[in-house]
C-alpha positions as CSV (number, residue, x, y, z in Angstrom):
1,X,56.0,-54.2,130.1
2,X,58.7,-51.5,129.6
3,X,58.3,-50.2,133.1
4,X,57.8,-53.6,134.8
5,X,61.7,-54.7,133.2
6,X,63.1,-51.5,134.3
7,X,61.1,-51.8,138.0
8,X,62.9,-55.2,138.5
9,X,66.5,-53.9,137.2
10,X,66.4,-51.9,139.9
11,X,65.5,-54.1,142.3
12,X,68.4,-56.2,141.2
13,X,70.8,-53.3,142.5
14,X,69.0,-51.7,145.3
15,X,70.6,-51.8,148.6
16,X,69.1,-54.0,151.3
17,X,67.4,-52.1,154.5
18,X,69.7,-54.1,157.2
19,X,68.5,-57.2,159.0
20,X,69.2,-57.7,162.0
21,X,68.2,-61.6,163.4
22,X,67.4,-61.6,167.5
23,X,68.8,-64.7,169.6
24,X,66.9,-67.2,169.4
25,X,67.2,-71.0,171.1
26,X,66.7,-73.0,168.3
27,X,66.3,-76.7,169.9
28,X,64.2,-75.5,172.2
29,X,61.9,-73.5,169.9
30,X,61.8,-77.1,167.7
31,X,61.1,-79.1,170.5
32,X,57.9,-76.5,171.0
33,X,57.3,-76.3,167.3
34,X,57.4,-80.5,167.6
35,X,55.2,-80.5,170.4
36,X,52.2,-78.9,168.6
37,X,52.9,-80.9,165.8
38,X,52.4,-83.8,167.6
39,X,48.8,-82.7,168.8
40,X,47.8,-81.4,165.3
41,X,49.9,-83.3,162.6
42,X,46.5,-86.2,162.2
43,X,44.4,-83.2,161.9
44,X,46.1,-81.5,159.4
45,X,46.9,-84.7,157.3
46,X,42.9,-85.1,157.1
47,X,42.5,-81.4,155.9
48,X,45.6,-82.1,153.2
49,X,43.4,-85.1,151.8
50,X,40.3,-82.7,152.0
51,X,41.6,-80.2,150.1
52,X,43.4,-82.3,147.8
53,X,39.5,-83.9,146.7
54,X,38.3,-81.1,146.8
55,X,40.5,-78.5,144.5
56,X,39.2,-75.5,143.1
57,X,40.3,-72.9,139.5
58,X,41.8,-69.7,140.3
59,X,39.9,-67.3,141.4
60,X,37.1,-69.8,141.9
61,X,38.6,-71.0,145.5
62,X,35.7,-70.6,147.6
63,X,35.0,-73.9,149.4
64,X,38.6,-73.6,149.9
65,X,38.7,-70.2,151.3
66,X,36.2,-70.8,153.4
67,X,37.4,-73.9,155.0
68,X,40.5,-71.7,156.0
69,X,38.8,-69.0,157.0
70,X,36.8,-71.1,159.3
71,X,40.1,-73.1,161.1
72,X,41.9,-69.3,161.4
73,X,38.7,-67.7,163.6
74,X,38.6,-70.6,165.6
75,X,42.3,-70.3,166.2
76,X,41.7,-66.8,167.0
77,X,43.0,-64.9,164.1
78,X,40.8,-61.6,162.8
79,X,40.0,-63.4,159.3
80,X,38.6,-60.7,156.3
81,X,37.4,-62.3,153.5
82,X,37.2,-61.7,149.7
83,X,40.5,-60.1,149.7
84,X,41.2,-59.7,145.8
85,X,37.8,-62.0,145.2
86,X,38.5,-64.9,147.2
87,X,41.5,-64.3,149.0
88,X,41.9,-63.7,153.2
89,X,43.7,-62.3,155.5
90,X,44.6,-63.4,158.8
91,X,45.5,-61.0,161.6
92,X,46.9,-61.9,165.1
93,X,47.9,-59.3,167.3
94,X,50.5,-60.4,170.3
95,X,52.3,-57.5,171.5
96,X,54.8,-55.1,169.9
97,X,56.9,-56.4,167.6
98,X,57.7,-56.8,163.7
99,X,54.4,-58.0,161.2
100,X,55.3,-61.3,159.8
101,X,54.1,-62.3,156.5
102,X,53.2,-66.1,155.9
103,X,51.6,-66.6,152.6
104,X,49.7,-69.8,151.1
105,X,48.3,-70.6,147.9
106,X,44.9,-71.7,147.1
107,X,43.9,-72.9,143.7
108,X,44.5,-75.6,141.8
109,X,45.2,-76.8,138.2
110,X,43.0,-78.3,135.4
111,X,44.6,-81.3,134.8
112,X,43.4,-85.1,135.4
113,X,44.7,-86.7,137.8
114,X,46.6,-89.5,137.6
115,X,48.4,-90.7,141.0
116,X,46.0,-93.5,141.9
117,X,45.9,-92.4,144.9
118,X,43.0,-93.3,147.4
119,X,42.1,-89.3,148.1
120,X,42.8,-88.5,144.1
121,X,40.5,-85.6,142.7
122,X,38.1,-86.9,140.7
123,X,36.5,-82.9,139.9
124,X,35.3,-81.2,137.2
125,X,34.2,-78.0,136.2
126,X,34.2,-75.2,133.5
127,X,37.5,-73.1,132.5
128,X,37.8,-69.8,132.1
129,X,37.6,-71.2,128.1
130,X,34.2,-72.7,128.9
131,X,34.8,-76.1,128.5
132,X,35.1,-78.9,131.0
133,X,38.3,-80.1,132.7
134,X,39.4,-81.7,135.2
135,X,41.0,-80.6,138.6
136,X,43.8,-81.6,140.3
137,X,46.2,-79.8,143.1
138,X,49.0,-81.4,140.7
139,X,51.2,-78.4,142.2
140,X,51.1,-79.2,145.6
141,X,49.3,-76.0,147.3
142,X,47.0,-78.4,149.1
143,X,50.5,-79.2,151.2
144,X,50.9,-75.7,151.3
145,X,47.8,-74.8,153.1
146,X,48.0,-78.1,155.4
147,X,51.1,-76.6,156.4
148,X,50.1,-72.9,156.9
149,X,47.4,-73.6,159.0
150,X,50.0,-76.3,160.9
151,X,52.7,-73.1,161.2
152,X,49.4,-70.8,162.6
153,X,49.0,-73.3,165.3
154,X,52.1,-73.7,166.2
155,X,53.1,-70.5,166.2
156,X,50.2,-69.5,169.2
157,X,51.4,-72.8,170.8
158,X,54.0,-70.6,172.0
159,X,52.8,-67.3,172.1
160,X,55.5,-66.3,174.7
161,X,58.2,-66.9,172.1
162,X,57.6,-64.2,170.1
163,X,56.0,-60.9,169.6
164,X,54.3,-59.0,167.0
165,X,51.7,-59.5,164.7
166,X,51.1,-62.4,162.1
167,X,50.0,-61.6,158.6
168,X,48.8,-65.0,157.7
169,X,47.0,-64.3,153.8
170,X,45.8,-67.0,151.4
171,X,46.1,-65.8,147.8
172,X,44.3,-67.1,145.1
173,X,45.0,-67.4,141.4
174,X,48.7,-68.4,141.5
175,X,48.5,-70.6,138.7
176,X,47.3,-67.8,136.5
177,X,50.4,-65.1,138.4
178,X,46.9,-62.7,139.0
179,X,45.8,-63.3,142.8
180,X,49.0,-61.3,144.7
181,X,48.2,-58.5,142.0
182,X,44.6,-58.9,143.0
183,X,45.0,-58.4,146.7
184,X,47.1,-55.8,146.5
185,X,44.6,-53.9,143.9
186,X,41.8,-54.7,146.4
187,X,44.0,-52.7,149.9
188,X,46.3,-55.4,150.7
189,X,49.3,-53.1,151.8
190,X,46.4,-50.0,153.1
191,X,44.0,-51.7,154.7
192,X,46.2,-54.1,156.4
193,X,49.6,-53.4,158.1
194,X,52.5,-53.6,155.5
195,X,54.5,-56.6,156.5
196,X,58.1,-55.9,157.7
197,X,59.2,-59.7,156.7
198,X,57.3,-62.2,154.4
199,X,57.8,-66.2,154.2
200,X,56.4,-68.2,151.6
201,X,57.4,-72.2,150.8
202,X,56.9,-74.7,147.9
203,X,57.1,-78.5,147.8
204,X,58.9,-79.9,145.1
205,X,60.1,-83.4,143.9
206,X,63.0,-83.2,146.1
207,X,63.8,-85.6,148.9
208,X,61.7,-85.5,152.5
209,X,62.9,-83.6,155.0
210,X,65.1,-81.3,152.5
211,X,65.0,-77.7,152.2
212,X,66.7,-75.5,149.5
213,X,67.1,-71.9,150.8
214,X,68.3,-69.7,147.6
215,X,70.0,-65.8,148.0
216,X,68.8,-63.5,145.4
217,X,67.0,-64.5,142.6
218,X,64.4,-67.8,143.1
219,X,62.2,-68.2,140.8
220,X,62.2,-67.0,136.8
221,X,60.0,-64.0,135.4
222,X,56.8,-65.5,133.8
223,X,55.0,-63.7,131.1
224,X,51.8,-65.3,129.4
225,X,51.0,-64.8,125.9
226,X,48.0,-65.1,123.8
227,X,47.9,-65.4,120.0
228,X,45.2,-66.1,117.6
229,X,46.0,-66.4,114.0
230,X,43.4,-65.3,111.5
231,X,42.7,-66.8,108.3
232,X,40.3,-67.9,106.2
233,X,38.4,-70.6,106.5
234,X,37.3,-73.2,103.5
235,X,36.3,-76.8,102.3
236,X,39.3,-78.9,103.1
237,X,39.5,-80.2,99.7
238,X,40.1,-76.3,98.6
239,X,43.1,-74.9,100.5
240,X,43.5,-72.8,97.6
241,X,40.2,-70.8,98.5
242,X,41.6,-70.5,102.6
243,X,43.7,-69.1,104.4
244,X,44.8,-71.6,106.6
245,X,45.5,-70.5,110.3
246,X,47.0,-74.2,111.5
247,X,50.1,-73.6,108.8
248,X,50.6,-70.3,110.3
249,X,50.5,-71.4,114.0
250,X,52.4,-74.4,113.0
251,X,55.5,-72.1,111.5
252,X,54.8,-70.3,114.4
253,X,55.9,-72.9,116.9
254,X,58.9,-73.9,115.1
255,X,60.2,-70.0,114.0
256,X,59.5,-68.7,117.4
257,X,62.4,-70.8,118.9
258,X,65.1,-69.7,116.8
259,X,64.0,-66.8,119.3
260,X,66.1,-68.5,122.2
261,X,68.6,-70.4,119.3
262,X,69.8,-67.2,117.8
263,X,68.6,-64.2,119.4
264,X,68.9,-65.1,123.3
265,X,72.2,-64.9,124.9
266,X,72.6,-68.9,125.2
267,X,74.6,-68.2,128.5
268,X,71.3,-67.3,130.1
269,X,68.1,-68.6,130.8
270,X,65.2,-68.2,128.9
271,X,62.3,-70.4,127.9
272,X,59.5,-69.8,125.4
273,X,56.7,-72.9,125.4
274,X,54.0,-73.4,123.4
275,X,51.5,-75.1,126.0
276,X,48.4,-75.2,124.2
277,X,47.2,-74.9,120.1
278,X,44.1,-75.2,119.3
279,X,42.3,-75.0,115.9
280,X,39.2,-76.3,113.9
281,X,36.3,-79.1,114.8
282,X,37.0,-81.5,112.0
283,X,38.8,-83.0,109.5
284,X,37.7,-81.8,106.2
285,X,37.1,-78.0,107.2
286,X,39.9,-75.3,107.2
287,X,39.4,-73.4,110.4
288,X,39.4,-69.8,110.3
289,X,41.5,-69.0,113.2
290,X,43.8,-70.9,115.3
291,X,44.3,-69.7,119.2
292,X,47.9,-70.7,121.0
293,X,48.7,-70.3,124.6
294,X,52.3,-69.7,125.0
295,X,54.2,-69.0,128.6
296,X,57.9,-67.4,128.7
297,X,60.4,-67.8,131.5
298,X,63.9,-66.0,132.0
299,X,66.0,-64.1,134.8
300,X,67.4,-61.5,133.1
301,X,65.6,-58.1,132.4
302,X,67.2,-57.8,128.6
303,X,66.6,-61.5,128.0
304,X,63.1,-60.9,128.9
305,X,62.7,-58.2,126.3
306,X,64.2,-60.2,124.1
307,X,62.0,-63.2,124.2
308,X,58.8,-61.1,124.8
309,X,59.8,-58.5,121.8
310,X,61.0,-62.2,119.8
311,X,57.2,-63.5,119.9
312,X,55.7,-60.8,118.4
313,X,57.8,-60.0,116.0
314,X,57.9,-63.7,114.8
315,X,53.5,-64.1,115.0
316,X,53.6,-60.9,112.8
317,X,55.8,-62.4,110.1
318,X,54.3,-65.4,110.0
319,X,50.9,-64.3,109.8
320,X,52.5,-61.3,106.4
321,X,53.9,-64.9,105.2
322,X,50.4,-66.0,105.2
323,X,49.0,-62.7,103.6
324,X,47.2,-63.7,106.6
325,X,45.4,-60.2,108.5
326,X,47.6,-59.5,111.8
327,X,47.1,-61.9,114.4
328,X,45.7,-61.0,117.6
329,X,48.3,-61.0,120.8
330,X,47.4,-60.5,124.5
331,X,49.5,-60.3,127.2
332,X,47.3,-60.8,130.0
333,X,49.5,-62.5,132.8
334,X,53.1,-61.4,134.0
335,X,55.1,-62.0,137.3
336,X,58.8,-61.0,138.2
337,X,61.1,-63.2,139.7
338,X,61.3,-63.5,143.1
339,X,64.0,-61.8,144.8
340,X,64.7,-63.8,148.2
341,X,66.7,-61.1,150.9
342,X,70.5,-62.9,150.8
343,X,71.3,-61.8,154.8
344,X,67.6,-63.0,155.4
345,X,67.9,-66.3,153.4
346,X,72.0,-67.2,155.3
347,X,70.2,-66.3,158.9
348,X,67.1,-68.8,158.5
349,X,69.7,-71.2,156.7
350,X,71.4,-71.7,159.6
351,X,68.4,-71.9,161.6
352,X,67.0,-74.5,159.9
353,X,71.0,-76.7,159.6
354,X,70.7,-76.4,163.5
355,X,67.3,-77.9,163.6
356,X,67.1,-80.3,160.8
357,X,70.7,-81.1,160.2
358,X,72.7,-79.7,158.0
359,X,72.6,-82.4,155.5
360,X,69.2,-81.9,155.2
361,X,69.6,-77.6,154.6
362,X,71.1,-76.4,151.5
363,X,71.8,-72.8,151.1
364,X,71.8,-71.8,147.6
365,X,74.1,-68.6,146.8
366,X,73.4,-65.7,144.5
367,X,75.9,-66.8,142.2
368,X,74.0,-69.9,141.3
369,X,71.1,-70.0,139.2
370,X,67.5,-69.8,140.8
371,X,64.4,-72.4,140.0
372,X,63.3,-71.7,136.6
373,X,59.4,-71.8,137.3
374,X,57.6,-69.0,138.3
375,X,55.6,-67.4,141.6
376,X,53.6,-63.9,141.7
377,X,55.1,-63.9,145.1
378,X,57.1,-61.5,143.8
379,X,54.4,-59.1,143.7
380,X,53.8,-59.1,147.2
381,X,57.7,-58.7,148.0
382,X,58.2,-55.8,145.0
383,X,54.7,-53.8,146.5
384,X,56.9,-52.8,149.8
385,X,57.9,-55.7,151.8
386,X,61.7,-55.2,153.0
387,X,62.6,-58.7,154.0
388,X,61.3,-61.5,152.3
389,X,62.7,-65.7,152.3
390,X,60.7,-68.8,149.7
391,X,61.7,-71.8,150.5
392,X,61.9,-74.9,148.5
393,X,60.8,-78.1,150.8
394,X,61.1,-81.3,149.2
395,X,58.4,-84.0,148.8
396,X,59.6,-87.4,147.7
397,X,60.6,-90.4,149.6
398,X,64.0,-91.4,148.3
399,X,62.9,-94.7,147.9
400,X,60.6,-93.3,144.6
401,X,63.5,-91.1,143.4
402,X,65.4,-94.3,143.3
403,X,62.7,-95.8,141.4
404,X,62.1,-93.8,138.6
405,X,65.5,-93.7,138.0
406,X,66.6,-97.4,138.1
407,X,63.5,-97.5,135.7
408,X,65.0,-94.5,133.4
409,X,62.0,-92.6,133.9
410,X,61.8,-89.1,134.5
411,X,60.3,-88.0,138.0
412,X,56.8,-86.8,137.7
413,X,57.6,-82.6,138.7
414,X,54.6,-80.0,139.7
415,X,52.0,-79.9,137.1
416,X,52.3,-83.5,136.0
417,X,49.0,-85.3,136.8
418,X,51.7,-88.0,138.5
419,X,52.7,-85.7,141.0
420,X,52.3,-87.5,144.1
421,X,54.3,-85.5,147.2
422,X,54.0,-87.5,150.1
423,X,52.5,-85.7,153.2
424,X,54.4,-87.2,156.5
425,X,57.1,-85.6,156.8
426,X,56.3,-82.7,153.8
427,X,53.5,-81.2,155.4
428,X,55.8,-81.5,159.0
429,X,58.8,-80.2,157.3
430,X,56.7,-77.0,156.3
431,X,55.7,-76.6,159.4
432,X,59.0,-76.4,161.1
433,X,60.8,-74.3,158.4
434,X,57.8,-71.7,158.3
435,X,57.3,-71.4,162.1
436,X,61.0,-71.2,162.9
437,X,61.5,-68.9,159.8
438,X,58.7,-66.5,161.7
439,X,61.1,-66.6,164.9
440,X,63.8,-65.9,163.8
441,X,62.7,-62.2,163.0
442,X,59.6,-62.2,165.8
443,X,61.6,-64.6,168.7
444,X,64.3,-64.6,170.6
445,X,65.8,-61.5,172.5
């Protein structure tokens, strides 16, 4: 954890290789980009509401996998499989030039879902915890994938436009922060060319036809942590014979927040949630363990130590409160923030204002604070990859943002089983920022 802090403190400060962006004629490389779309965009509407029925656990992705790896051959692309268990790589070789990394995601969430929507996952399956849940792509990496594979075709739509080789890779276990660490365990960077630029995108509940394009830091440091309190267990009409594990988790959740109330800096951002407590089977028996699921989320290095260091300290207490035995704490999950390259992010900004209009473009600078969820992406950027952009492309017709809030409802965000993105223009939207993204360091002159 130590190292991992330090690692990203100096990435924070380490100078930039230079970037120089070719010429390249934007309207005409949209009006290209367009063109395809308007041969493929039915296509890969159908293979959005596929995917979307049919989503898949992390690391478990292999109806998915396949059905990409199947639509990159037949594009052309050299496709290896079971890259860190069930990712791929894509290669496509087109002369000399810079390798381009464009990255999707593949698995999905369990959660129900709860859109209504005609194509709405109905799937079950098993958890890693062994106990049936539901499915549902309720983060939107089904558009993600419609639009990679929209971007691939695109892109050798007009192979005269650019030259080099595309790194198209579809990581799994994104949800979890695990599948970037797991292709790059399994050769990523050594068995594949190391990409000179990387582009990676996420739909949000923004409106259509947006994008946000941030310098610096994106996305927030996640850090998973597992606790189970031990205690003993008893009649429920003898607490005086138990130790009870559901009063220590329960002091747990409310102590472990004066964690960000009086130990965080409060003029930066951290987050500690308790996503999941469960304990005991019924009502008149005193469990003997209680097992919580907690996820943190900050910016800062130091305020990362502090929230991480904060936890533990405050499980142990509890638990000597409790003359409880020590409880058990895991760490199994962790991702940096991603660090998007600031000369990188102002080139393809301006890009994208000249093709989509620059009410429709908003560059975010450094100064202002990133997104405050999380993306192993970061892994992939940290592992050696010089020049890296993730967008933010939004997915909401303005007409449902109105909505909501006439109705004083909060807009259903990623991982809500609401979450409803629609996919004309999102998917179209992707499409253009990714391909024109991969020009603008492979195109031009």
């Amino acid at each position: 954890m130590i190292k991992g802090l330090l690692l990203f403190a100096a990435a924070l400060t380490a100078p930039a290789a230079a970037f120089a962006a070719p010429t390249l004629d934007v309207p005409a490389a949209k009006a290209k980009i367009d063109a395809s779309l308007a041969k493929t965009y039915p296509d890969l509407e159908t293979l959005y509401k596929d995917l979307h029925t049919h989503p898949e656990l992390a690391f478990h992705e292999t109806r998915t996998a396949t059905l990409l790896a199947a639509r990159m051959r037949k594009l052309g692309f050299t496709v290896t499989e079971h890259v860190g268990k069930t990712g791929l790589v894509a290669l496509y070789k087109n002369g000399t030039g810079p390798t381009v990394l464009v990255r999707t995601e593949l698995d999905a969430l369990p959660v129900e879902e709860k859109t209504g929507l005609p194509y709405a996952s109905t799937v079950k399956t098993i958890g890693e915890d062994g106990k049936e849940t539901f499915v549902d792509h309720a983060c939107g990496h089904d558009s993600h994938m419609a639009w990679w594979i929209g971007t691939a075709e695109a892109l050798l739509a007009m192979k005269d436009q650019w030259h080099g080789t595309l790194m198209f890779i579809a990581q799994p276990a994104e949800e979890i922060v695990a599948g970037a660490k797991a292709m790059l365990a399994d050769g990523l960077y050594s068995k594949f060319p190391k990409p000179d630029y990387g582009f990676a995108a996420h739909v949000d509940p923004s409106p259509i036809g947006t994008v946000a394009v941030k310098q610096g830091v994106v996305t927030s440091a996640s850090d998973t942590i597992l606790i189970t309190f031990k205690g003993v267990g008893a009649h429920g009409s003898m607490p005086d014979k138990s130790i009870d594990p559901i009063i220590e988790g329960a002091h747990f959740v409310d102590d472990v927040q004066t964690v960000i109330s009086r130990q965080k800096d409060p003029q930066k951002f951290g987050v500690v949630t308790v996503g999941s407590f469960h304990a005991g089977t019924v009502a008149n028996i005193i469990s003997d363990h209680a097992d919580l699921q907690l996820t943190l989320r900050s910016y800062d290095p130091d305020v990362r130590k502090v929230l991480n260091d904060g936890v533990v300290t405050t499980a142990n207490a509890v638990a000597m409160m409790a003359h409880a035995p020590a409880p058990d704490i895991r760490h199994p999950f962790a991702a940096d923030p991603v660090l998007n390259d600031s000369a990188l992010a102002a080139n393809t900004a301006a890009i994208l204002k000249t093709a989509l209009g620059d009410a429709n473009v908003d560059l975010v600078p450094e100064t202002k604070p990133g997104w405050t969820a999380s993306e192993d992406y970061s892994e992939l950027v940290n592992a050696g990859m010089p020049h890296s952009v993730y967008f933010s492309i939004g997915g909401y017709a303005p007409e449902t943002i109105a909505k909501y809030k006439a109705e004083g409802k909060p807009l259903p965000v990623n991982h809500s089983p609401f979450f409803a993105p629609v996919p004309e223009p999102t998917i179209r939207t992707g499409v253009e920022t990714l391909a024109l993204a991969v020009l603008s360091v492979a195109g031009g002159k």
